[in-house]
N, C-alpha and C positions, 0 to 999 in steps of 0.2 A: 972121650966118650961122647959121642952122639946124643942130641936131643931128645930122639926118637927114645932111648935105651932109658937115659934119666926118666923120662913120662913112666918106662915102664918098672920104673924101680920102685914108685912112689906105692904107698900101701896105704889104701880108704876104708874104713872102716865105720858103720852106721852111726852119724848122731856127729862123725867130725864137723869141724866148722874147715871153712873153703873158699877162696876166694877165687872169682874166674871172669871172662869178658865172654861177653856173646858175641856166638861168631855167624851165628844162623838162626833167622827169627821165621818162623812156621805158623800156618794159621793155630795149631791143637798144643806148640811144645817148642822151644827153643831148647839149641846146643851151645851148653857153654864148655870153653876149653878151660878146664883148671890144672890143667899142667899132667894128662894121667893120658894115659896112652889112644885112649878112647876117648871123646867128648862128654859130659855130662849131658844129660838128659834132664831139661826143668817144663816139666809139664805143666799146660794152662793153670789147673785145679791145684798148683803149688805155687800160684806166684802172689795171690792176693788173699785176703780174706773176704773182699768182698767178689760180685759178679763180674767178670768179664767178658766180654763174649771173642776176643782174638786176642793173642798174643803180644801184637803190636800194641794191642790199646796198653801195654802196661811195661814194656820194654822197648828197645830197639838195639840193633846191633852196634857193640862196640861199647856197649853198656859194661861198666864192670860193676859186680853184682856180689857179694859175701852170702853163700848158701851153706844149708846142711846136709851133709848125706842121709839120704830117707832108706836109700837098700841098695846092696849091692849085689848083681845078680851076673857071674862072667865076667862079663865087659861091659855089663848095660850099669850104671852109675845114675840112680834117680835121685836126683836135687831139691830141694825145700828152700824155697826164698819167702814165704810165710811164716816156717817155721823158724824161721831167723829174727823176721821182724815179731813174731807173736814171744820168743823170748825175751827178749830186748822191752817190748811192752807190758808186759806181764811187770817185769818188774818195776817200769817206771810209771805204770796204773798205779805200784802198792804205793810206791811214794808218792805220788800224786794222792791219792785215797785217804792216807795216816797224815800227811798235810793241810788236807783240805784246798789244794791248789786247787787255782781257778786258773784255766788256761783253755786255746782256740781250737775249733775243728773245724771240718766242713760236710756237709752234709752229704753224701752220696746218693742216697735210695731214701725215697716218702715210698713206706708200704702200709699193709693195714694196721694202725695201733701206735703209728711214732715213727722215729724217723734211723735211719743206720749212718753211721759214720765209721772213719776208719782210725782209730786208734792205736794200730798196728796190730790190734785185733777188729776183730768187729764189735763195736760197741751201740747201744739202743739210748733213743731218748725215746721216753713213753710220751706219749699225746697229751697226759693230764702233767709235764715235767718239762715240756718246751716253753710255755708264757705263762704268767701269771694270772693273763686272761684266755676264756675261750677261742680259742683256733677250729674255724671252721673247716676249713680247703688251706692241704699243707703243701700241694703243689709249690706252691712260691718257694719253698722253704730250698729246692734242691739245687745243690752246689753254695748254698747259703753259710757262710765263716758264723759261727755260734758260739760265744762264750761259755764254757761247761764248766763244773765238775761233775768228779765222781763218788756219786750215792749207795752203788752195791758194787763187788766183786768178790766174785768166786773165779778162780782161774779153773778147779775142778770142774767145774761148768762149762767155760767159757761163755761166762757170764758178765759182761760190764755194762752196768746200768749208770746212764749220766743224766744231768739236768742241767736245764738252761736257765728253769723258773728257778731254783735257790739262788743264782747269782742274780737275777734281777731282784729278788726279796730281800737279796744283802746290801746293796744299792740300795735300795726304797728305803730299807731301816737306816742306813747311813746320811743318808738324805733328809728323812725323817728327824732324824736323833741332831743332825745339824739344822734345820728349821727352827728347832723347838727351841732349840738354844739359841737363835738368833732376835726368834720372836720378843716383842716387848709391848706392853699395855699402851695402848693409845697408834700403834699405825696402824695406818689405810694402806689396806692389800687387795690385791684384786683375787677372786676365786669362783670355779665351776661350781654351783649347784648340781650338787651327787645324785641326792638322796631327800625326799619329802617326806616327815614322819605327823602326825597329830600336836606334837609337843614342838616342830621347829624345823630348822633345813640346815644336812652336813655340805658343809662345802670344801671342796678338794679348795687348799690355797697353797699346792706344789708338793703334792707325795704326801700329804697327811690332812685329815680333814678336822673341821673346828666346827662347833653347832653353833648356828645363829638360831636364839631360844624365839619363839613365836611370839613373845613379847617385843623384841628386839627386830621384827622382820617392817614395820613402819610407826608414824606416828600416830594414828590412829588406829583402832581396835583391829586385828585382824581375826576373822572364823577359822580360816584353815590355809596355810601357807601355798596350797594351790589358789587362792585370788591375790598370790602377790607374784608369788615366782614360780618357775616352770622347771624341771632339770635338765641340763645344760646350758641354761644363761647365764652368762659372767655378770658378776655384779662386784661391789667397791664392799668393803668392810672394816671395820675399826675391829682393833682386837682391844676383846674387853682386861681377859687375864690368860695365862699360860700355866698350865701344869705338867713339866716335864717328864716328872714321875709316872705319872699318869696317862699320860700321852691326851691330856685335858685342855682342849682349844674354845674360848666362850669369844664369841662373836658379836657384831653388831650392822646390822643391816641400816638400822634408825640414826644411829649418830652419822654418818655421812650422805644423810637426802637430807632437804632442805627443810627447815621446820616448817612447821603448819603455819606459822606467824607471819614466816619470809617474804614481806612485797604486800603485805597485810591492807598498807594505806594504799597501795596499786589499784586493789583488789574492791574493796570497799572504801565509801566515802559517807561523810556524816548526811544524811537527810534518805540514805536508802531506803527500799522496804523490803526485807527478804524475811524467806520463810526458813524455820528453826524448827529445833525440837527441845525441847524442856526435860537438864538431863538431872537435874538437881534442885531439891527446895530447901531453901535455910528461912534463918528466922527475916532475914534480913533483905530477903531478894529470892529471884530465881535464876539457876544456867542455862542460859538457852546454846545448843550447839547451831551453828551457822554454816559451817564448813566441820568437815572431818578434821577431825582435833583441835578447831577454835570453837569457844567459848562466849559470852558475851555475857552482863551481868543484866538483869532487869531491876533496878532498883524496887523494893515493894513501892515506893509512891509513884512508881513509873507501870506498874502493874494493871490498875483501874479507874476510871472516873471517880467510883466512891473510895470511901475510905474502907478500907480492911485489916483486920487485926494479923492474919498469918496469911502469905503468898497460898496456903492449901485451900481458902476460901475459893477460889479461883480456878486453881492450875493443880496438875498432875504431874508425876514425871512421865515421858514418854510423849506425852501431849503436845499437836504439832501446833504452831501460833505462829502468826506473822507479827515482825518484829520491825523499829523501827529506829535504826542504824541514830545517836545523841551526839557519838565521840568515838574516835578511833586512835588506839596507841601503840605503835606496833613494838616501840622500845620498851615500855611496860608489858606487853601482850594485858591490852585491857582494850574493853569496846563495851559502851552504855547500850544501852540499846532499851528501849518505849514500848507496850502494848499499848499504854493509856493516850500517847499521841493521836495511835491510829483511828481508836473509836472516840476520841473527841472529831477528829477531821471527818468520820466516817457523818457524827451528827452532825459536825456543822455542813455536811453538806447535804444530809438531807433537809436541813432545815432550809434552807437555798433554795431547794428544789418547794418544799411547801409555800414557800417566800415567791417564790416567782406564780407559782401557781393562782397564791393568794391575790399579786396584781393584776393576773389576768380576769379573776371572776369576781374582783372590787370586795372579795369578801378578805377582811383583814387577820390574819391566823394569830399575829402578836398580842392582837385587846385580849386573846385567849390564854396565850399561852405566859403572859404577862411581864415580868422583867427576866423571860429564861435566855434570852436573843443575848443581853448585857453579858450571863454569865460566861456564852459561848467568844464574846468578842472581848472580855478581859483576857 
C-alpha cells in the first residue's frame, strides 16, 4: 500500500491532537504535513497567544509542532498550535495557582496598565503588581525574565493575572524575619535614613527599618531631627533593643558619635575665658553650658566678689555670662569654672588704669580709696 493511500485512510476529526513538521512557512499561514492526504493549514491567528505579525516570527520550516484540529472542511484541515499550548497551560496555571509556585517568565508587550507575557496563555501583570515601588516608564521592562506568581485565574475568561510584587514582599518578609533574628542589643550597623517624623528618624538597616528616638539622634538637645539628619544619609547605629514579634527596632544614633567630653582637655585649657549659658541653679553652685552638652560647675564662692547666701542672688537660668575656665577633667567630665575671677581682673585693672592716671596728674587716688589696692593684690 502506497504512502499516498495510508494519508488517505487516516480519519481527523475536530478537537484530535496531531502531530506534524512544517513543510511550508507563508507570510499569513504555514503547511504542516501530519501524515493526511492534504496538508494541514496553521494559520497566523492560531499559533500564539500573543501578537505576531509573520509566521516566521514564531515558526520555521521543519519545525515539528503537536497541533489540534480546529475544523475540518473537504480537504482543508485548520490546525491550532495555541490551542495546544493554551491546554497544556490552563492546567499547569491551576497547579502553579493552588501551590503558590513561584516561577520565571518574560515579558513580551508594555501596553496600557501592565505588562503581557506568555504563559502559554496570555497572562497580565497589572502596573500596581509589577514592583513594590512606583514604576514610572515600563519600557525597560520588555523582553525582561520576571519572577511571578499567580494571583487570579479564571480559565472561563481567559483570565491570568500574575504578580512580580508578591514575590519581592515574600523576599522582604524572609529577609526581614532573618534580620530580626540576627539583630542583637549593642551592634553598630550602618542604615539609610527613610523617614523624618517630630518624635525621631526610621532607618532602613537592610529590608526593615528601626526608629532612632529624637532623644537618641545626638548628645545634645535636638528640636527636630531635620538639624541633624536629612533622608537618605547613611549614618552608623547602635541597636538599642529588638522586638521580633513586633517587628520593634529602637535605635541609637548618640551611642556611636563621639561624646561631648571627647578631646575635652584639647579643646579647653585652665586660664580660658569663654562664654556659657547658665543651665541650672542648686544650692551649691551654678551649670554653666560651654559647649553643647558640656557642662561646667561655678562653685557659689566662685560666683561673686561678695559674699551671697543662694547662687539666685545673682544669676538665672538661661542667663548668658563669661566664665573663667579653674580646671579641666575630661576623665571625670568635670570643669571649674569662675565668674568671680573675671570681675576681680576686670577691677584690678580698672584700678591700673585710675592708678596710672593718678601718676600722671600727681594727684594720689590710693590716700582716697585707702587700704582697697591691699585687698585687690592679696
Amino acid at each position: 500500500m502506497s504512502e499516498e493511500t495510508n494519508k488517505e485512510q487516516i480519519d481527523l476529526n475536530v478537537g484530535d491532537i496531531v502531530t506534524g513538521t512544517v513543510v511550508r512557512v507563508e507570510e499569513k499561514q504555514a503547511l504542516v504535513d501530519i501524515g493526511y492526504k492534504a496538508e494541514g493549514i496553521l494559520p497566523i491567528g492560531e499559533i500564539s497567544n500573543l501578537h505576531i505579525d509573520t509566521v516566521s516570527d514564531a515558526v520555521n520550516e521543519g519545525d515539528t509542532l503537536t497541533l489540534k484540529v480546529k475544523k475540518v472542511e473537504d480537504e482543508d484541515i485548520i490546525l491550532s498550535k495555541k490551542a495546544v499550548d493554551a491546554d497544556k497551560a490552563w492546567k499547569d496555571l491551576q497547579e502553579k495557582y493552588e501551590n503558590g509556585e513561584v516561577f520565571e517568565t518574560q515579558v513580551k508587550e508594555v501596553v496600557n496598565g501592565g505588562l503581557v507575557v506568555d504563559v502559554g496563555v496570555r497572562g497580565f501583570i497589572p502596573a500596581s503588581l509589577v514592583e513594590t515601588y512606583y514604576v514610572e516608564d515600563f519600557s525597560d521592562y520588555k523582553d525582561k525574565t520576571l519572577t511571578v506568581k499567580v494571583v487570579d485565574l479564571v480559565p472561563e475568561q481567559n483570565r491570568v493575572i500574575l504578580s512580580h510584587r508578591a514575590v519581592q514582599e515574600e523576599k522582604l518578609q524572609e529577609k526581614k524575619k532573618s534580620l530580626l533574628q540576627s539583630l542583637e542589643a549593642g551592634q553598630v550597623i550602618e542604615g539609610t535614613v527613610q523617614r523624618l517624623t517630630d518624635f525621631g528618624v526610621f532607618v532602613d538597616i537592610g529590608g526593615v527599618d528601626g526608629l532612632v528616638h529624637i532623644s537618641q539622634l545626638a548628645h545634645e538637645h535636638v528640636e527636630h531631627p531635620s538639624d541633624v539628619v536629612k533622608e537618605g544619609d547613611t549614618i552608623k547605629v547602635e541597636v538599642l533593643s529588638v522586638d521580633p514579634d513586633s517587628e520593634r527596632i529602637s535605635l541609637s544614633r548618640k551611642k556611636v558619635l563621639p561624646g561631648p567630653w571627647a578631646g575635652i582637655e584639647e579643646r579647653i585649657s585652665r586660664g580660658d575665658v569663654l562664654n556659657g549659658t547658665v543651665k541650672r541653679l542648686v544650692n551649691f553652685g551654678a551649670f554653666v553650658e560651654i559647649e553643647p552638652g558640656v557642662e561646667g560647675l561655678v562653685h557659689i564662692s566662685q560666683i561673686a566678689t561678695r559674699h551671697i547666701g543662694t547662687p539666685q542672688e545673682v544669676l538665672e537660668a538661661g542667663q548668658e555670662v563669661k566664665v573663667k575656665v579653674l580646671d579641666v577633667n575630661e576623665k571625670d567630665e568635670r570643669i571649674s569654672l569662675s565668674i568671680r575671677e573675671l570681675e576681680q581682673e576686670k577691677e584690678a585693672d580698672e584700678y591700673k588704669r585710675y592708678e596710672k592716671d593718678d601718676e600722671q596728674s600727681g594727684f594720689h587716688i590710693s590716700d582716697i580709696i585707702g587700704d582697697k589696692l591691699n585687698k585687690y593684690k592679696q
